[in-house]
C-alpha positions as CSV (number, residue, x, y, z in Angstrom):
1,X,133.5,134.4,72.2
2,X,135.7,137.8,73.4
3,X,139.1,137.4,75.1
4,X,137.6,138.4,78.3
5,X,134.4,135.4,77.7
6,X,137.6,133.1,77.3
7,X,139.2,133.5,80.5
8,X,136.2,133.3,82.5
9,X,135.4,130.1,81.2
10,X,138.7,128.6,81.7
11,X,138.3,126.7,85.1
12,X,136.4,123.3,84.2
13,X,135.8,120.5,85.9
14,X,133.6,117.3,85.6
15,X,132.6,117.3,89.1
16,X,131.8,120.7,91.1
17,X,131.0,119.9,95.1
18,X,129.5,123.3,96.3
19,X,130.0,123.2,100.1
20,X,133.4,121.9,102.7
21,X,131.3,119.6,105.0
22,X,130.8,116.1,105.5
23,X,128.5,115.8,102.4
24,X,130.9,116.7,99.7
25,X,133.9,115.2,101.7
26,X,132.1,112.1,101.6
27,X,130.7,112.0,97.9
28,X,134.2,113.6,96.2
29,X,135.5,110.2,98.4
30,X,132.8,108.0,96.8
31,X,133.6,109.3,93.0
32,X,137.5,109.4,93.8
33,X,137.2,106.1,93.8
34,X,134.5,104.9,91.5
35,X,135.5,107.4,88.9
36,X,139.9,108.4,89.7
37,X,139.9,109.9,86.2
38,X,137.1,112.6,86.7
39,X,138.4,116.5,87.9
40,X,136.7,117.3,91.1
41,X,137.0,121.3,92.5
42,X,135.4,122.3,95.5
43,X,134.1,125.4,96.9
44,X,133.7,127.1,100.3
45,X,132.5,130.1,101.3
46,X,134.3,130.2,104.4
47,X,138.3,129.8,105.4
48,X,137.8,126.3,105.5
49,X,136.7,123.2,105.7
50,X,133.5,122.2,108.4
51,X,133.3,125.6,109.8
52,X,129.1,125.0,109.6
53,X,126.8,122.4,110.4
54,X,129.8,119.5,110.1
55,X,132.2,121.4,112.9
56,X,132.4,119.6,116.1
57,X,129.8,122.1,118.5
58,X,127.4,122.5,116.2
59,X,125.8,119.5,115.6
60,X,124.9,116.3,118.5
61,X,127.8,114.5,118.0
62,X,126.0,111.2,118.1
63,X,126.2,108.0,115.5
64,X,122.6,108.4,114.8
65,X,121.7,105.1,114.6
66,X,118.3,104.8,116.7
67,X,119.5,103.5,119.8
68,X,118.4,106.4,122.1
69,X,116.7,108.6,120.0
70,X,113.1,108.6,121.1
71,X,111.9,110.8,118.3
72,X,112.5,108.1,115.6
73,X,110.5,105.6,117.8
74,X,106.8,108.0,117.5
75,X,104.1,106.6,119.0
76,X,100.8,106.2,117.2
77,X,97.3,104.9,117.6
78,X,98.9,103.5,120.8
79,X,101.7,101.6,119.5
80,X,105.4,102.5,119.0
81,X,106.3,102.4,115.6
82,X,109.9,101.4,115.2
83,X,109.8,101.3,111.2
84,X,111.8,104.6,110.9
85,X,114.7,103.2,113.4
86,X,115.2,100.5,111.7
87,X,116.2,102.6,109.0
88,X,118.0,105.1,110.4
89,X,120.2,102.2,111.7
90,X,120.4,100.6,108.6
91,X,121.8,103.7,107.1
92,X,124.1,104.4,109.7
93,X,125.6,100.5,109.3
94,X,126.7,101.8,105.7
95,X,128.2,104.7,107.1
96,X,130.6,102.4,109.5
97,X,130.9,100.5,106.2
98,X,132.3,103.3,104.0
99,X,134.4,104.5,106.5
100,X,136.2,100.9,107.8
101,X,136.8,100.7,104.2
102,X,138.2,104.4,103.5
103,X,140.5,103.8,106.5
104,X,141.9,100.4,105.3
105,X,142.8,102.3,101.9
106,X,144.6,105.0,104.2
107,X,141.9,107.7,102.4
108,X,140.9,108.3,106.9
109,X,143.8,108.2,108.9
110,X,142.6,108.2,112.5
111,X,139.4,106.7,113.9
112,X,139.9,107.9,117.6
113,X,140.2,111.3,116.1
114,X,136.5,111.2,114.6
115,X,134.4,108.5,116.2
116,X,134.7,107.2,120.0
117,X,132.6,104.5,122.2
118,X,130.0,106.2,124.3
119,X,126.7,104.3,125.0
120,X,124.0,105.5,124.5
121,X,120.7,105.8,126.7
122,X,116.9,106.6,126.6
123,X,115.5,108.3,129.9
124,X,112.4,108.4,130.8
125,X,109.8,110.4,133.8
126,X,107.2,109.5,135.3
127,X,104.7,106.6,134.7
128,X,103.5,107.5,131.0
129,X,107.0,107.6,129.4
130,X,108.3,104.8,131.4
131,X,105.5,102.5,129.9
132,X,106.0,104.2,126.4
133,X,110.0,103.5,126.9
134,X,109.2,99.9,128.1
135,X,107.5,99.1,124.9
136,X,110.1,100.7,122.9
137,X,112.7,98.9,124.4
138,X,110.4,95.2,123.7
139,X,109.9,96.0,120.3
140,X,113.7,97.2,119.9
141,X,115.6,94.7,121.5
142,X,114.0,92.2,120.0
143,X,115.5,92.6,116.5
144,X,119.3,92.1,116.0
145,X,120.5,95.5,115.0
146,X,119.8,96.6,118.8
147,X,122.3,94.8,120.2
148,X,122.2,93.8,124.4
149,X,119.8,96.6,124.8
150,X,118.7,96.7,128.6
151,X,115.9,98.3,130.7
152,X,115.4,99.4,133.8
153,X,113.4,101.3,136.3
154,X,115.7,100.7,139.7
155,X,116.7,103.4,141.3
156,X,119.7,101.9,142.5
157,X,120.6,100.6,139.3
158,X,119.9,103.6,137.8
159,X,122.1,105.5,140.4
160,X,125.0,103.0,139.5
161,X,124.9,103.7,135.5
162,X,124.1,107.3,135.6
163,X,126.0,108.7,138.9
164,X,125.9,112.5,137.7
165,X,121.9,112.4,137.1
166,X,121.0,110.2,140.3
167,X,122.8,113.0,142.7
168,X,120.2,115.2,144.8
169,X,117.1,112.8,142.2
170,X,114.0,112.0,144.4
171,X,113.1,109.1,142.9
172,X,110.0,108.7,145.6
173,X,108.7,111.7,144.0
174,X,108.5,110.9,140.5
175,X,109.7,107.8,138.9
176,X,111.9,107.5,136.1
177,X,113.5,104.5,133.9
178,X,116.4,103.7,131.2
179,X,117.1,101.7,128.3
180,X,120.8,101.6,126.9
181,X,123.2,99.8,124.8
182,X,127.3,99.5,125.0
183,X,127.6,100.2,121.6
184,X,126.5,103.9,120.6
185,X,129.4,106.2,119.3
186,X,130.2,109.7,119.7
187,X,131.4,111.2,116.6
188,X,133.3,114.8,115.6
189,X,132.2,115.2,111.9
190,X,134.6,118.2,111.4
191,X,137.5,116.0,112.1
192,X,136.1,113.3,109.8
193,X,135.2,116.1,106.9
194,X,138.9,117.3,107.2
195,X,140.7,113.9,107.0
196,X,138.6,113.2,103.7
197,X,139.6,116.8,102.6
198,X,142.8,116.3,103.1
199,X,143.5,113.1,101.1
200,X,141.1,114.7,98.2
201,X,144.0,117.7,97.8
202,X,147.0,115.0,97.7
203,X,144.8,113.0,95.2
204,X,144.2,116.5,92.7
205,X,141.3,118.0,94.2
206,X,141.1,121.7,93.5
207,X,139.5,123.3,96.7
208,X,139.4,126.7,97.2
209,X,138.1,128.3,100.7
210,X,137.2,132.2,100.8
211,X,135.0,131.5,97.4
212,X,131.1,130.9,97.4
213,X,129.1,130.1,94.6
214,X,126.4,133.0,94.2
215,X,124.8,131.4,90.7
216,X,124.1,128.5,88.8
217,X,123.0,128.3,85.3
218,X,122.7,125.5,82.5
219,X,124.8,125.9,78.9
220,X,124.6,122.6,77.1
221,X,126.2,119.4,78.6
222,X,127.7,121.8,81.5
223,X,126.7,123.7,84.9
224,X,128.4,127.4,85.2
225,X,129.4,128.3,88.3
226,X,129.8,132.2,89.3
227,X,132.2,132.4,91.9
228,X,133.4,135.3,93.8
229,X,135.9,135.3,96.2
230,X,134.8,136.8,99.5
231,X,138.1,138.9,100.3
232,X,139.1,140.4,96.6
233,X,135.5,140.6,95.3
234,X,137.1,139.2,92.3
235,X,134.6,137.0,90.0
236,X,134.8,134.1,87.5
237,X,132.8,131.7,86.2
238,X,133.4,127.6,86.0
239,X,132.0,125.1,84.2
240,X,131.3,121.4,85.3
241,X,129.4,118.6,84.0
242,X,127.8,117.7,87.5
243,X,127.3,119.9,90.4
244,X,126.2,118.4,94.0
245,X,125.0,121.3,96.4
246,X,125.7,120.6,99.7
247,X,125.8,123.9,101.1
248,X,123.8,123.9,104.0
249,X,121.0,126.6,104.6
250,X,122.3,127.8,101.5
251,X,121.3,125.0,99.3
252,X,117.7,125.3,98.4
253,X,118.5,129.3,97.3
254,X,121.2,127.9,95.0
255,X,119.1,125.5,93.7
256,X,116.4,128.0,93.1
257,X,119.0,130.1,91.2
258,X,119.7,127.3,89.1
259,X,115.9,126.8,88.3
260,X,115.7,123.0,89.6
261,X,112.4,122.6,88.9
262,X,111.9,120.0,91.6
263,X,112.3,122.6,94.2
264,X,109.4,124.7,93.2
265,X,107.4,125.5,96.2
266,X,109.6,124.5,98.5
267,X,110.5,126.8,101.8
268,X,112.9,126.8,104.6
269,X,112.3,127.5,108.5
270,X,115.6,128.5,110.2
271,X,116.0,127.4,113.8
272,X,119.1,127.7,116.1
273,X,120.0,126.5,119.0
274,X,122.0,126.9,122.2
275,X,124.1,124.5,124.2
276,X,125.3,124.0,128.2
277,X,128.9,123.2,128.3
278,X,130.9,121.8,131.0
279,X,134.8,120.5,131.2
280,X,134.4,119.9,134.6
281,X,136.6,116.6,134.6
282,X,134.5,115.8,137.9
283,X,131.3,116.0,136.5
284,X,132.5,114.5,132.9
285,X,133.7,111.4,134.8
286,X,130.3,110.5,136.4
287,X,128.7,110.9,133.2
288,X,130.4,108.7,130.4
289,X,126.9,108.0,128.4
290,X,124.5,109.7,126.0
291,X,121.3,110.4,127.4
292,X,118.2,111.4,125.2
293,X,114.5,112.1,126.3
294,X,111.6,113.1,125.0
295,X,111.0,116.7,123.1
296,X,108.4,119.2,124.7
297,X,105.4,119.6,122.9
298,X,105.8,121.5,119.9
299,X,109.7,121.9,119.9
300,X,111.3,120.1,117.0
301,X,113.0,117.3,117.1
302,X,116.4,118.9,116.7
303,X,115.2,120.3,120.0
304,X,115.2,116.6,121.7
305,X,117.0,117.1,125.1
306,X,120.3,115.0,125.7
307,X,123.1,115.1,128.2
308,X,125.9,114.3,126.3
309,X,129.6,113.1,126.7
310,X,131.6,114.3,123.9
311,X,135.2,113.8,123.0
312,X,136.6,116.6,120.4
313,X,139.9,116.8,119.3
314,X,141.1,114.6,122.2
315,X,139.2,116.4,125.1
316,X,135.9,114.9,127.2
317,X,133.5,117.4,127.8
318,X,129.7,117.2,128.8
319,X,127.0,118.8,126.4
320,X,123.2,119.5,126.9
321,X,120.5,121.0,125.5
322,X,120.0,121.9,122.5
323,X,117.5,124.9,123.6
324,X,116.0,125.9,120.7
325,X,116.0,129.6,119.6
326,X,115.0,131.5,116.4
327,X,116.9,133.5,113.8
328,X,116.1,134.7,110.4
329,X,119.9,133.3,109.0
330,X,119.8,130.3,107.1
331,X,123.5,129.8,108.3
332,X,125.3,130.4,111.4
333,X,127.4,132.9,109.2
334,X,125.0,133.9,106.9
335,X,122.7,136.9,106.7
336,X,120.0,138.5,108.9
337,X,118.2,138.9,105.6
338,X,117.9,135.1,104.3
339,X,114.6,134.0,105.3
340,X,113.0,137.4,103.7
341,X,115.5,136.8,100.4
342,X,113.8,133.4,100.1
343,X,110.5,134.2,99.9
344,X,109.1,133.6,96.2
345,X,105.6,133.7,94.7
346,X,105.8,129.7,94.6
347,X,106.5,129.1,98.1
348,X,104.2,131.7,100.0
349,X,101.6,129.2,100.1
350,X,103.8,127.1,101.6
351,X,105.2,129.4,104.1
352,X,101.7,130.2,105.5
353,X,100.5,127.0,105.8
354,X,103.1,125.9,108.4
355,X,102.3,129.2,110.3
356,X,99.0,128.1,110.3
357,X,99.7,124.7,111.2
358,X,102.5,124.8,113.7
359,X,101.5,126.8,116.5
360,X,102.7,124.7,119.0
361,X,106.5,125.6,117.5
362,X,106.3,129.1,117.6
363,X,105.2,129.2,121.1
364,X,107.9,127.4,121.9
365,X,110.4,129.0,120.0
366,X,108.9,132.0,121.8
367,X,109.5,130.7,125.3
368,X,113.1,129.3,124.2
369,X,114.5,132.9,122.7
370,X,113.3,134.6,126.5
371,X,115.4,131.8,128.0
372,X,117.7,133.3,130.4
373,X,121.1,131.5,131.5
374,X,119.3,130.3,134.9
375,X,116.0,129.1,133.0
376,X,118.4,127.0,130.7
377,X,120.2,125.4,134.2
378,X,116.3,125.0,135.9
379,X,115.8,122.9,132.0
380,X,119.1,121.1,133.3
381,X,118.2,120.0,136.5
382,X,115.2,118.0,135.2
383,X,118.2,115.3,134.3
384,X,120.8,116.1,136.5
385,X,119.1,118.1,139.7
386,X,122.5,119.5,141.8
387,X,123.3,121.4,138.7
388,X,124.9,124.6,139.2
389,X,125.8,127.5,136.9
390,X,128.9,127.9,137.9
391,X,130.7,124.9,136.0
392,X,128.6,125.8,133.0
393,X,128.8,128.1,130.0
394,X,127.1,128.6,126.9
395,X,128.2,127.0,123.4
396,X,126.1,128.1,120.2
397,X,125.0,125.2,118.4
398,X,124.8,125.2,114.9
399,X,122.1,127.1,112.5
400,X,119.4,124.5,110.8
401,X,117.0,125.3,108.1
402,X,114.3,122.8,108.1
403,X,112.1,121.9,105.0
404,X,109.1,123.1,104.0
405,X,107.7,120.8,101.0
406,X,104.2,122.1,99.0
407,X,101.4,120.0,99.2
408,X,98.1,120.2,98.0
409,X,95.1,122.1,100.3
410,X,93.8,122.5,102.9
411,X,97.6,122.9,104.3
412,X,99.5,123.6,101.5
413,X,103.6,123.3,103.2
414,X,104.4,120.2,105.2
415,X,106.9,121.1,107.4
416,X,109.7,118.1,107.7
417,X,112.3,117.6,109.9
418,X,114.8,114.7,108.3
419,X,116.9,114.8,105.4
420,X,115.4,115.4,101.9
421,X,117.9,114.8,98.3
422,X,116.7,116.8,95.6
423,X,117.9,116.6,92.1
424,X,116.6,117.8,88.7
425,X,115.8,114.6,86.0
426,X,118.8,114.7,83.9
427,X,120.8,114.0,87.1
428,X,123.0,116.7,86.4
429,X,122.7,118.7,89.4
430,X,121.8,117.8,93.3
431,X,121.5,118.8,97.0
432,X,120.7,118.0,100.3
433,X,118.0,119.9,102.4
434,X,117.4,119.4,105.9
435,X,118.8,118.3,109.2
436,X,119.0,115.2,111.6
437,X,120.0,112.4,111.2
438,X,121.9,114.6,108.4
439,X,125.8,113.3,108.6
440,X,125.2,110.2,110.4
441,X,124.2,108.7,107.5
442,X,125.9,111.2,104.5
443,X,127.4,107.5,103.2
444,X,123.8,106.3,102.5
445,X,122.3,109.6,101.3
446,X,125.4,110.0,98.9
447,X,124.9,106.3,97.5
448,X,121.2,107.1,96.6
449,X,122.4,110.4,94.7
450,X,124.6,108.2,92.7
451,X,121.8,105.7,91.9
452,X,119.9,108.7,90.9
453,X,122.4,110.7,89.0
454,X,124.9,108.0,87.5
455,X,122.2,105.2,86.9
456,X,123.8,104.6,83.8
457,X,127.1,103.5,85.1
458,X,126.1,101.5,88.3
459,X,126.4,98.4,86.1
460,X,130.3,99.2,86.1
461,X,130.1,100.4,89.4
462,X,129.3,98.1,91.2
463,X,132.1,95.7,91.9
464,X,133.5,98.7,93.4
465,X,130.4,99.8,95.1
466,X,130.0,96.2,96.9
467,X,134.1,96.7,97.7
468,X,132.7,99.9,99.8
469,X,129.7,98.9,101.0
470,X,129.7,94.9,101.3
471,X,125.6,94.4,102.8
472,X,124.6,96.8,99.6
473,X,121.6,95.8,98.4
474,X,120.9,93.9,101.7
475,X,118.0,94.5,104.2
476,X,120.3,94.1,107.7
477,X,117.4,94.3,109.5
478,X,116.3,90.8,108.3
479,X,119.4,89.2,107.5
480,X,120.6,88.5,111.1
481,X,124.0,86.7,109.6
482,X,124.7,89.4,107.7
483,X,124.5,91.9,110.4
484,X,126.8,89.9,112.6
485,X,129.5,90.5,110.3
486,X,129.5,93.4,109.1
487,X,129.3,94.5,112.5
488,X,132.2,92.3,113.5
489,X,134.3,93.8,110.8
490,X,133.9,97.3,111.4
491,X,133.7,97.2,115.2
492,X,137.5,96.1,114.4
493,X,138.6,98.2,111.5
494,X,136.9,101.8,113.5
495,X,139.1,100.8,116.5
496,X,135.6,100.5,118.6
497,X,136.0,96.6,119.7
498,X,138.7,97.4,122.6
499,X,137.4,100.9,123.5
500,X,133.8,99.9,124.5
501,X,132.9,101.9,127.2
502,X,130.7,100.1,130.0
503,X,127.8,102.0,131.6
């Protein structure tokens, strides 16, 4: 090899993380402390660390865990199927898990600065979706992991929990009902991303902002990494034995660079989005709850409405929307020129099949994009009706790239809308596709890549992995007792136990 071979190949590391959001944050945490020996050096494209899907506006906010989220309770064949909400929650549970446990080994610092008490609520209009919400709400509350959920269709009960939306409401006119629960959280992933961030760089982590990752290739037992810093245009080129990819929008190109061949075929469908903001501290005080209804036809379930309370960096604020809206980037900073970059000859059958098959979408990405600021307050006033312009302002939500997965014909893409984990069979490389419930449950989605990618050292593991994760390997959803505790003992160690807020 020449002198100048030499020096590019003289960064090394045995873990790269590709990506400064909550997914690397999280797994460079997991293997910090599974593995304390291994070399970790991270990557991002921007000036730091959650600037994309992970910082505070551009994302819900909310612990995911099922409680108000309609779209994880589908109904079909005239039932509401609650089988995906049970998961989600389950996930979530280990998330609360990993991080009680991060904070009693001083890794997090600060709960109040990243997750908050807010309940959360399901609304429903007229008669359909209050009898679709009351059979939610049986099937729901009837299991343990849904804790004190409650119903109603008062008005005056309704006026009492949800002041803000009840103001100038004709309930005569068109009925509507709620369920909620106390115990939903609001949570600012950037804040979370940057506490695990910062313990990674006093523990040895190399991370260096201002550098993206523009190519992947396989040389033996190692990954090499061309990097390129943004501001000097200067290149080099690092090796690593494992490389996770959690680069956003970004993530199934890179992939594609490093010829994963589990990604063949696979597409991505950008979508944006658009909030309503408000500070008003009269209008955030009648309104301390999440509240989620039910998507229009067609929109995706990113595209859920919810009136939000938020609490970033300290301040209250009221969120709603998101309205959906369509762009070509694959990241809010990215290019204008992503979507057309990643069309291949695998994945063009995949691309027209969802354009076949998901009319309903592009109409109303359509309608969404010729959205003016006063069609967005007329959405508004459907849950709170004496809305008025002046107290709100637009926020741009983050930039999501849903995926697109071949299947066989007539259809050919299946257009998804959770979170998919791709790796390649040697378990040498991995990434995360997709959105919601996305960061809610990064914990859960990081302990299946490390089943799939260090199977052959869970044995060792797994003392360790019980220490971070005590109901591992435990179906919550059944094991009542087990719930119970682990709920008991993280309720305390987040700070959430004295902080409930009542609605």
């Amino acid at each position: 090899m020449s002198e100048q071979g030499k020096k590019r190949l003289s960064d090394e590391a045995d873990v790269l993380l590709i990506g400064a959001g909550i997914m690397s944050a999280t797994l460079g945490a997991l293997l910090r402390e599974l593995e304390p020996s291994w070399t970790q050096v991270v990557f991002e494209r921007l000036d730091g660390p959650a600037q994309e899907s992970s910082y505070a506006l551009n994302n819900a906010g909310t612990g995911h865990s099922a409680l108000c989220e309609l779209n994880y309770t589908p109904e079909k064949n005239g039932k509401v199927d609650v089988s995906k909400a049970m998961t989600i929650n389950e996930k979530f549970q280990l998330s609360r898990q990993f991080w009680a446990h991060q904070l009693g080994d001083d890794v997090l610092t600060d709960p109040q600065e990243f997750i908050n008490p807010v309940p959360h609520v399901s609304y429903a209009q007229g008669e359909d979706q209050i009898d679709y919400l009351r059979r939610r709400f049986d099937s729901l509350s009837a299991n343990h992991m849904f804790p004190n959920m409650q119903f109603t269709r008062d008005a005056s009960e309704f006026a009492e929990k949800l002041p803000l939306m009840a103001k100038g409401r004709d309930f005569a006119a068109e009925p509507v009902a709620i369920s909620w629960t106390n115990v939903g959280t609001d949570i600012n992933y950037g804040a979370l991303t940057k506490q695990f961030l910062d313990d990674a760089k006093k523990k040895g982590t190399v991370i260096r902002y201002g550098h993206e990752v523009i190519g992947l290739k396989r040389n033996g037992k190692f990954w090499e990494a061309s990097v390129r810093n943004v501001h000097t245009g200067d290149k080099q080129v690092v090796r690593a034995r494992f490389v996770f990819v959690g680069a956003g929008g970004y993530a199934l190109d890179l992939l594609r660079k490093a010829r994963v061949p589990e990604v063949r075929g696979y597409a991505g469908f950008p979508i944006s989005g658009l909030w309503l903001r408000t500070t008003n501290p009269e209008l955030v005080s009648q309104h301390q709850a999440k509240v989620y209804g039910k998507a229009k036809v067609g929109a995706p379930p990113m595209s859920v409405p919810h009136l939000d309370l938020r609490v970033i960096d300290g301040q209250q604020s009221l969120l709603f929307g998101p309205y959906g809206g369509w762009s070509p980037k694959f990241l809010k900073k990215g290019s204008y020129l992503d979507l057309f970059k990643s069309i291949r000859p695998d994945n063009i059958p995949s691309y027209l099949g969802v354009a076949a098959t998901n009319v309903d979408l592009v109409k109303y990405l359509v309608e969404e994009v010729f959205k003016d600021f006063d069609g967005r307050i007329d959405v508004l006033r459907d849950y709170y009706p004496e809305a008025n312009g002046k107290d709100w302002e637009i926020a741009i939500a983050g930039q999501r790239v849903q995926v697109i997965k071949p299947v066989g014909a007539p259809t050919f893409g299946s257009l998804e809308f959770g979170t998919a984990l791709v790796n390649d069979q040697d378990g040498t490389i991995a990434g995360i596709l997709g959105a919601s419930p996305g960061a809610s449950i990064t914990p859960a989605a990081m302990l299946e890549l490390i089943e799939r990618c260090f199977g052959e050292h869970l044995i060792d593991w797994a003392d360790k992995i019980h220490e971070m994760f005590p109901t591992y390997g435990t179906s919550l959803k059944r094991d009542a007792k087990a719930y119970e505790s682990q709920w008991e003992m993280t309720q305390s160690a987040l700070g959430l136990a004295d902080e409930q807020i009542e609605l």
